[in-house]
N, CA and C of each residue as an Amber inpcrd file, in Angstrom:
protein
   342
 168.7550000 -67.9440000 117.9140000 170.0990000 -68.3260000 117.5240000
 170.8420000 -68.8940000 118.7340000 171.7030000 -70.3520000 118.3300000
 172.7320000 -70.8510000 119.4470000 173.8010000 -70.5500000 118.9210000
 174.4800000 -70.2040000 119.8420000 175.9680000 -69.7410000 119.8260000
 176.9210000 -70.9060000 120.7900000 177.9700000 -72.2280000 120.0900000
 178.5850000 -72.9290000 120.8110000 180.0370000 -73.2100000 120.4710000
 180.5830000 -73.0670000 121.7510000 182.1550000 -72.9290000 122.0380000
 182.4540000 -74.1980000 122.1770000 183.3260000 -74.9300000 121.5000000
 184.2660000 -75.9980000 121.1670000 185.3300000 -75.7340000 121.7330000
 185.7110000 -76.6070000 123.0040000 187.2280000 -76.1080000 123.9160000
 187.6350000 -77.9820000 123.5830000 189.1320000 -77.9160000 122.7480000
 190.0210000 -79.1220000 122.6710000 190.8920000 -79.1140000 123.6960000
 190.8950000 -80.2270000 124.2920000 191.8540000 -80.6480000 125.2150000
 193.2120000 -82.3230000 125.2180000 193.7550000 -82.3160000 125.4960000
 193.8100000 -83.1570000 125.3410000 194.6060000 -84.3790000 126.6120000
 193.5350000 -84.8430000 127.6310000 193.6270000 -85.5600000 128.5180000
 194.9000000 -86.4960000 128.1560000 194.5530000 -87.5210000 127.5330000
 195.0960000 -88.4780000 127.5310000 196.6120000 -88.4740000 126.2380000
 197.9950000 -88.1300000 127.1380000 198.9210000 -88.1350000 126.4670000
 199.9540000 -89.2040000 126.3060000 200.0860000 -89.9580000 125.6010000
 201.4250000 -90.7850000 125.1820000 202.5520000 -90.0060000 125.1890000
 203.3470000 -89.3960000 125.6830000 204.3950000 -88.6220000 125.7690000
 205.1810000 -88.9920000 127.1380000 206.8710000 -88.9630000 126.6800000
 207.6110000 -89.4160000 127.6620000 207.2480000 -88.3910000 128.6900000
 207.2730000 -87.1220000 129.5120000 207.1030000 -86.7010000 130.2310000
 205.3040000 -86.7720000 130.5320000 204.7680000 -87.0790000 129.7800000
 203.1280000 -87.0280000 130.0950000 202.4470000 -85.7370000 129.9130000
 203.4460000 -84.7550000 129.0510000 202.9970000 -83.5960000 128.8730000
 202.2140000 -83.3000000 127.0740000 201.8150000 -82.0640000 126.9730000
 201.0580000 -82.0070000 126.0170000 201.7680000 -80.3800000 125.6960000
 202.1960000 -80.2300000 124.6490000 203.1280000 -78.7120000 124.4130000
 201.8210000 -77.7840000 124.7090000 200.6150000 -77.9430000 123.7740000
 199.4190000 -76.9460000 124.0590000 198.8100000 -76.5680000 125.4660000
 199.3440000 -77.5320000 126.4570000 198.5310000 -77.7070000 128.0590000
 198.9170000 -75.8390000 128.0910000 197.5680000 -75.2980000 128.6400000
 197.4670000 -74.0550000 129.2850000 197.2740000 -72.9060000 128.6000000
 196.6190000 -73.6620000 126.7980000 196.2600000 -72.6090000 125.7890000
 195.3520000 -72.9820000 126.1760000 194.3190000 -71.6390000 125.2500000
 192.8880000 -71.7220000 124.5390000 193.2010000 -72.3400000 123.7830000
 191.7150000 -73.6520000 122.9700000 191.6400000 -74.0940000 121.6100000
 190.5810000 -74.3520000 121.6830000 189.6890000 -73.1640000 120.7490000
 188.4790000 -73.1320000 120.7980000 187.7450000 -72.6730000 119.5940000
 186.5650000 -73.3700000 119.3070000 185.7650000 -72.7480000 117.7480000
 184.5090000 -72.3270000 118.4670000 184.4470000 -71.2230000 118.0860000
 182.8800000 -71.0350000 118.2750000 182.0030000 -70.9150000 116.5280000
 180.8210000 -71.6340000 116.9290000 179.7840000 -71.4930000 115.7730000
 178.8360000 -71.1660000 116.0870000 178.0950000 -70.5480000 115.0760000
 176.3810000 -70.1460000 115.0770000 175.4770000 -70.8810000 114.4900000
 174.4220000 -71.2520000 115.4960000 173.6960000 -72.0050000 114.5840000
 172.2230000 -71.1590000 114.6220000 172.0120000 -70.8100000 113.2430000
 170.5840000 -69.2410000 113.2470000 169.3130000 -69.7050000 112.7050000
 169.0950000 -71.0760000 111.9620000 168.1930000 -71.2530000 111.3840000
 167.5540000 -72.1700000 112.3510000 166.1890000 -72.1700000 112.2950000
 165.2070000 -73.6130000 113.2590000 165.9700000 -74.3920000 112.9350000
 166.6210000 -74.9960000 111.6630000 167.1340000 -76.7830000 111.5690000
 168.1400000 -76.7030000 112.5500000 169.1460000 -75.8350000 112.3260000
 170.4590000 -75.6180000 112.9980000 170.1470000 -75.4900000 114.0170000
 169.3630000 -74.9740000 114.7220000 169.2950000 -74.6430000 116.1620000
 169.1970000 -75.8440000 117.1210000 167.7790000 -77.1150000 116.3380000
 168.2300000 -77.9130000 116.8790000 168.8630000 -79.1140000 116.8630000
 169.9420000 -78.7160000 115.6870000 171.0210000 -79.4800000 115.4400000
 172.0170000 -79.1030000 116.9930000 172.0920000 -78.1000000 117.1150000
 172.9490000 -77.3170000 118.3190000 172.2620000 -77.8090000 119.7590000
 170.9760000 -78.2140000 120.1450000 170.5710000 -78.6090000 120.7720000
 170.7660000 -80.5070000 121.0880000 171.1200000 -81.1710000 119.7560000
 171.5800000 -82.0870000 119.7450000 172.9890000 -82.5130000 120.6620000
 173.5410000 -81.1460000 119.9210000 175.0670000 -81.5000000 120.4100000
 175.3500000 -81.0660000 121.9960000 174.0690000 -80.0380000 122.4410000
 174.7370000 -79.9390000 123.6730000 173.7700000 -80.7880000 124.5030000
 173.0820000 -81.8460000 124.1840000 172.5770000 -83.0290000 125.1340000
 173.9480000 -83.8420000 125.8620000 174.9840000 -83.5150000 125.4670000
 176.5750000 -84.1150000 125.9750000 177.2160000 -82.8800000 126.3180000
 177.9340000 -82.5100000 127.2710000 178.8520000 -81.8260000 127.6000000
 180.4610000 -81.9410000 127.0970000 180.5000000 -83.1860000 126.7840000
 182.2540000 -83.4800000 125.7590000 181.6370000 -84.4670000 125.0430000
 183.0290000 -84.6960000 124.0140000 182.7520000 -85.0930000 122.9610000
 184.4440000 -86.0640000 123.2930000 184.8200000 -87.2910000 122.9330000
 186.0920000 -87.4150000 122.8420000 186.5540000 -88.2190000 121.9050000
 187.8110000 -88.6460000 121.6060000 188.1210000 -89.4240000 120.3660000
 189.8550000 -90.2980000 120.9710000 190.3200000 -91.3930000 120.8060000
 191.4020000 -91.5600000 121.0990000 192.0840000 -92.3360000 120.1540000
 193.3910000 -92.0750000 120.1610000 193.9240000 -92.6140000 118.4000000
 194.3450000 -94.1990000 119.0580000 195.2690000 -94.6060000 118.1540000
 195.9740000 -96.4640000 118.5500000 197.0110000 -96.0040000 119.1390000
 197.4340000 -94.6060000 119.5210000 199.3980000 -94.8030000 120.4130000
 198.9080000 -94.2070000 121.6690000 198.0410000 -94.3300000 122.0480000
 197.2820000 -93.5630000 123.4920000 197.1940000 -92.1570000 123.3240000
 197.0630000 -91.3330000 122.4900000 196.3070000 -90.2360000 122.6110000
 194.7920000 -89.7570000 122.7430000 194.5690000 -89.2660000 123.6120000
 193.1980000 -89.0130000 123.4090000 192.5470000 -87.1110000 123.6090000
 191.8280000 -87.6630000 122.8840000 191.3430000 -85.9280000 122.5960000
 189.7170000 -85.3190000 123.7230000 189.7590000 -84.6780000 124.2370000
 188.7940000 -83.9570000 124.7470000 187.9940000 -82.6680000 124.1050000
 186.6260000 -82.9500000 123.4720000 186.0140000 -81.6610000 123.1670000
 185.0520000 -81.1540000 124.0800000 185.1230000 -80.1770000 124.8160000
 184.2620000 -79.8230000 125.5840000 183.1240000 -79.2220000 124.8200000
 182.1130000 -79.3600000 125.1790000 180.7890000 -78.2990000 124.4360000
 180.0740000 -77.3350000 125.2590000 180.1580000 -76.2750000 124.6890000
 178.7030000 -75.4450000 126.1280000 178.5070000 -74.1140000 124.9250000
 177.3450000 -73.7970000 125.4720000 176.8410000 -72.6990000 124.7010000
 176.9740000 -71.1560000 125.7540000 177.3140000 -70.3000000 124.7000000
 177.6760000 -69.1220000 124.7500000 177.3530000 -68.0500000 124.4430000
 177.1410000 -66.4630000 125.3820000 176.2890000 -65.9780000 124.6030000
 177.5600000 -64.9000000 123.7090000 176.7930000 -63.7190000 122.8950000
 177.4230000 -63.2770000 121.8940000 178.9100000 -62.6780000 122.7120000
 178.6730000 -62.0700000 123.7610000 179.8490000 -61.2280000 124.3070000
 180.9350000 -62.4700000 124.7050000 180.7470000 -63.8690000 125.2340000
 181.7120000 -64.3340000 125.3960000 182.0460000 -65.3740000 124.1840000
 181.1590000 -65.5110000 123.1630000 181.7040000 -65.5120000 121.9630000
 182.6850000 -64.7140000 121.2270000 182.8290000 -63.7050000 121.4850000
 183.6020000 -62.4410000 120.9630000 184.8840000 -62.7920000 121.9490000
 184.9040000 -62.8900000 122.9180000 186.0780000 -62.5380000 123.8670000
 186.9810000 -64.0420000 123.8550000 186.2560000 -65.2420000 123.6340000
 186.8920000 -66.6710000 123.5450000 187.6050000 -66.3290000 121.9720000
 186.9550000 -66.0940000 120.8440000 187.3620000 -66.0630000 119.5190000
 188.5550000 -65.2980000 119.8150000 189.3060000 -64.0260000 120.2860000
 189.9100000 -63.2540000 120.9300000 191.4880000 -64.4220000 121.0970000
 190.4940000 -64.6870000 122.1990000 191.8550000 -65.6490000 123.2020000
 192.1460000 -66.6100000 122.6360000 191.6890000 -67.5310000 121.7840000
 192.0680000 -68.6250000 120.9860000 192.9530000 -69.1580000 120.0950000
 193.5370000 -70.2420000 120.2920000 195.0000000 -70.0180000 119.7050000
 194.6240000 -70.8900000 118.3380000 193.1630000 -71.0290000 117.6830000
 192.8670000 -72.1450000 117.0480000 192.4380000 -73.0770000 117.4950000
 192.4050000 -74.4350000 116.3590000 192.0260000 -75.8460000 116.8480000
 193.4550000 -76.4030000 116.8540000 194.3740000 -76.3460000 116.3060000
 195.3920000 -77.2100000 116.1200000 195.2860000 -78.3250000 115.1660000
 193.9530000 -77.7810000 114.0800000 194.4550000 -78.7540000 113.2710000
 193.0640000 -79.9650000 113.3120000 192.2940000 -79.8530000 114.0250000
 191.5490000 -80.7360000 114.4000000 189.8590000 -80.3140000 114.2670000
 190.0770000 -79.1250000 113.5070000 188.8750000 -78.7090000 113.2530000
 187.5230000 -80.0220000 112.6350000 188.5870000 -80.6500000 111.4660000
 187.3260000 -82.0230000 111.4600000 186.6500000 -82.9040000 112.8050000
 186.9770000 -82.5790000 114.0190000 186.3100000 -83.2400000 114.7120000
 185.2800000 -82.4390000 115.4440000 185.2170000 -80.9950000 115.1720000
 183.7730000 -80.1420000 115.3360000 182.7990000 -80.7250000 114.3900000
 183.3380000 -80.3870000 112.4920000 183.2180000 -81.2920000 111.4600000
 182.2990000 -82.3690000 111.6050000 182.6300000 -83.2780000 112.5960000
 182.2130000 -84.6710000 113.0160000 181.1430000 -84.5790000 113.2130000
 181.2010000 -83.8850000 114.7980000 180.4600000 -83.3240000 115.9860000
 178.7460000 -83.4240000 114.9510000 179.1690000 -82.1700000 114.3650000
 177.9370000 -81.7930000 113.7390000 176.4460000 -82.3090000 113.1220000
 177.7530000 -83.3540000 112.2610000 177.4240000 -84.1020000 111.3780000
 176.9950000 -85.7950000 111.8640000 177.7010000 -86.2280000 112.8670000
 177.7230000 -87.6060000 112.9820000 177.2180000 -87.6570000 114.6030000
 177.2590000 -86.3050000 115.8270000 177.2870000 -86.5510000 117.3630000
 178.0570000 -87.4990000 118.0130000 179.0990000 -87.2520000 117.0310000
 180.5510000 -88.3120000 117.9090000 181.7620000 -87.9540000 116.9490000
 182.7590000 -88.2380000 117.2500000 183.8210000 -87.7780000 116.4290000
 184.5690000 -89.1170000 116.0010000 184.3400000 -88.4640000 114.3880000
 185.4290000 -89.8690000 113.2830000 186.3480000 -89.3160000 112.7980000
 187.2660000 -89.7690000 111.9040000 188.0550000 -88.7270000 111.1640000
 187.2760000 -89.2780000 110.0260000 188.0810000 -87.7480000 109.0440000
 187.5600000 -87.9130000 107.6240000 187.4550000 -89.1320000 107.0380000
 188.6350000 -90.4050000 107.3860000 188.9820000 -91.6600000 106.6910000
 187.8730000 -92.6450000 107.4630000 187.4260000 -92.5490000 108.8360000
 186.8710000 -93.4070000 109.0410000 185.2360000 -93.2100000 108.5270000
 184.5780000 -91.7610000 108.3280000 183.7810000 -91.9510000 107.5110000
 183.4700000 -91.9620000 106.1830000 184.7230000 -91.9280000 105.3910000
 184.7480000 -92.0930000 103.9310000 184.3720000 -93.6910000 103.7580000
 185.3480000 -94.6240000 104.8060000 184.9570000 -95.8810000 105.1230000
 183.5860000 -96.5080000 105.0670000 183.0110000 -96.0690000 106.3920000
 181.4190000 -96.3050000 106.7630000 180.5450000 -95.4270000 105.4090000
 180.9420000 -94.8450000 104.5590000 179.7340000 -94.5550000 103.3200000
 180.3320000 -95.1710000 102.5060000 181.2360000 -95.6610000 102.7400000
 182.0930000 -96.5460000 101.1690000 180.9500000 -98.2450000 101.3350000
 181.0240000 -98.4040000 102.5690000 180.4530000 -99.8640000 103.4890000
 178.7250000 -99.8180000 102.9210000 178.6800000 -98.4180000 102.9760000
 177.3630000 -98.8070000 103.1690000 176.5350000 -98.2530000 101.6970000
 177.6550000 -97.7630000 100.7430000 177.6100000 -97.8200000  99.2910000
 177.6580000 -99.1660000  98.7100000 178.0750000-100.0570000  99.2190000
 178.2510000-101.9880000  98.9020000 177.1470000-102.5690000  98.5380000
C-alpha cells in the first residue's frame, strides 16, 4: 500500500498586496492507494514532485506530491485545514497526471466524442 499527501499552495498570486489569505496553513489530502492497479497508479503520480495549474487573471496553483507513511498520514490529516475547494485537481492528478478542471475535461471527451 501507497500512502500520498497532496500539499496546495499557491505561488503565484494576482492580489493587490501579493498575498494569499491561506499563506501559512496546511492544505492537504492524503489518499491510499491498496490495490496492485492503484499502487502503480500512485507510482505514476509520484514520478513528479508538483503538480501545477494557472487560471487567465494570474493565479497559479501549486500541488506538491510525496508519499507518506501511516503515522504522518494520521498527523497531516490532523493539521489540515482542507483543500479549499480544489479537491478536483487531486481528482485530475489521478486520473489525467496533470491538472484540468472539470469543464476543461468535459470539453476534451466532448472533442473527442465528435
Amino acid at each position: 500500500m501507497k500512502i500520498i499527501c497532496y500539499e496546495l499552495s499557491m505561488p503565484g498570486r494576482n492580489t493587490w498586496n501579493g498575498a494569499w489569505s491561506g499563506e501559512g496553513r496546511l492544505y492537504a489530502i492524503i489518499r491510499r492507494y491498496k490495490s496492485k492497479k492503484r499502487e502503480k497508479l500512485a507510482e505514476s503520480i509520484l514520478k513528479r514532485s508538483a503538480y501545477s495549474y494557472c487560471w487567465d487573471d494570474g493565479w497559479r496553483a501549486r500541488v506538491n506530491i510525496r508519499e507518506v507513511d501511516f503515522e504522518e498520514a494520521r498527523k497531516l490529516r490532523r493539521k489540515s485545514e482542507g483543500f479549499c475547494g480544489y479537491d478536483w485537481m487531486v481528482d485530475s492528478i489521478e486520473s489525467d497526471l496533470k491538472i484540468r478542471t472539470p469543464e476543461e475535461r468535459k470539453e476534451e471527451k466532448q472533442k473527442g466524442e465528435e
